[in-house]
N, C-alpha and C positions, 0 to 999 in steps of 0.2 A: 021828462022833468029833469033840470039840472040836477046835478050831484053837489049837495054842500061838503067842500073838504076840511075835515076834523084838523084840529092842533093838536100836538103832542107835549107833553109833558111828563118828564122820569128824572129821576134822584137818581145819585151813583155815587159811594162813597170811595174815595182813591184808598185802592189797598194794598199791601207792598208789593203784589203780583203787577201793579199799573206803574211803578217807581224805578227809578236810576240806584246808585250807590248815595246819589247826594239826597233822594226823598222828592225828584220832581217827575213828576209825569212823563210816561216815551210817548211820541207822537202817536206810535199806534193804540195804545191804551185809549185815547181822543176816537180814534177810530171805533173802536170797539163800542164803547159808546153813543156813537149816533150811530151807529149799528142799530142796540137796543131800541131807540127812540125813532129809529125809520122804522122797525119792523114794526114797531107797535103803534106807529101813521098808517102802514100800510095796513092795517087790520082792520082800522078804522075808516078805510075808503073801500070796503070789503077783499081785501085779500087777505087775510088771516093766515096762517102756518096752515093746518088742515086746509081750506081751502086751494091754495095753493097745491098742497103737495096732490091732492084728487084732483085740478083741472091742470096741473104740470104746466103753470101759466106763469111766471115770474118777474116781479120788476128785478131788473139788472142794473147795476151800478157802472154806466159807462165814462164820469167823471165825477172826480170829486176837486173842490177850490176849497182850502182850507188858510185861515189866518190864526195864527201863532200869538195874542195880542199880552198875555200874561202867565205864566206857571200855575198850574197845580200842585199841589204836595199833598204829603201820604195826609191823609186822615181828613182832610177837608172832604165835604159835601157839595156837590156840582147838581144846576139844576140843569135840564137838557131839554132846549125846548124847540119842536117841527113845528114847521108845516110846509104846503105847498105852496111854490113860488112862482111856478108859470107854467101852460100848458101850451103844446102844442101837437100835432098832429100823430109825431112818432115819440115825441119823447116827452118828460116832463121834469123840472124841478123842483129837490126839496131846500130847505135853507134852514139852518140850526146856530142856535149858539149856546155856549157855557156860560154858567154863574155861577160864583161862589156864593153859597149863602149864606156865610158869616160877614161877609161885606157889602155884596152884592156885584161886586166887579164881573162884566164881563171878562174872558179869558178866552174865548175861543169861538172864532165866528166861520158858517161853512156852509157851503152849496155844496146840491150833487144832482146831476142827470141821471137820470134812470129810464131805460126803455122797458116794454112788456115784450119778455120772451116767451115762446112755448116752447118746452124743450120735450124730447131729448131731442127736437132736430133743431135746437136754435136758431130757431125760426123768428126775426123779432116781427111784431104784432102790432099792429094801428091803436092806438088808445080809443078807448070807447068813447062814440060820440056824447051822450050824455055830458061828458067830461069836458066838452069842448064848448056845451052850450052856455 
């Protein structure tokens, strides 16, 4: 039976830890962030944290394309929304963007490739067919 893949969706309020001297967001704070909302896609297509850390199977983040389109600053609320963008054999992609939700401006739009490793011999790993059907 195919695998339907889940969306994500997480809130993230910019806090001075995510800010410059001027109050705008560092690139990687961005990062950080769809961090959150990959891992909690991948949860959703059963790899959970537990999971994960008992079958030592991990998707890996072999690329990330990210676009810059607007600023954050400190205290706004960003909504962050996944999902999966295309699959293929050994690897797959997610795709995410930023929203402010006092206006609704997008601010940040982003792919990333990710392969299934099993480590510790980082070994990468064919995606389940399921996934392919």
């Amino acid at each position: 039976m195919p695998i339907s893949f889940p969306t994500m969706e997480t809130r993230e309020e910019v806090m001075f830890f995510d800010t410059d001297c001027g109050g705008v967001v560092h690139n990687i704070a961005y990062l950080r962030m769809i961090e959150t909302c990959r891992t909690r896609l991948a949860a959703g297509m059963g790899m959970d944290l537990r999971n994960m850390s008992e079958t030592r199977l991990f998707p890996v983040v072999t690329r990330t394309e990210i676009d810059y389109r607007r600023p954050a600053k400190l205290g706004d609320w960003l909504t962050i929304r996944g999902s999966v963008a295309e699959i293929s054999k050994a690897r797959f992609w997610c795709q995410f963007e930023m929203i402010r939700e006092s206006d609704g401006t997008t601010l940040v739009t982003a792919r990333q490739s990710l392969a299934l490793v099993q480590m510790p011999e980082g070994k990468p790993v064919r995606l389940p067919a399921e996934w392919l059907e």
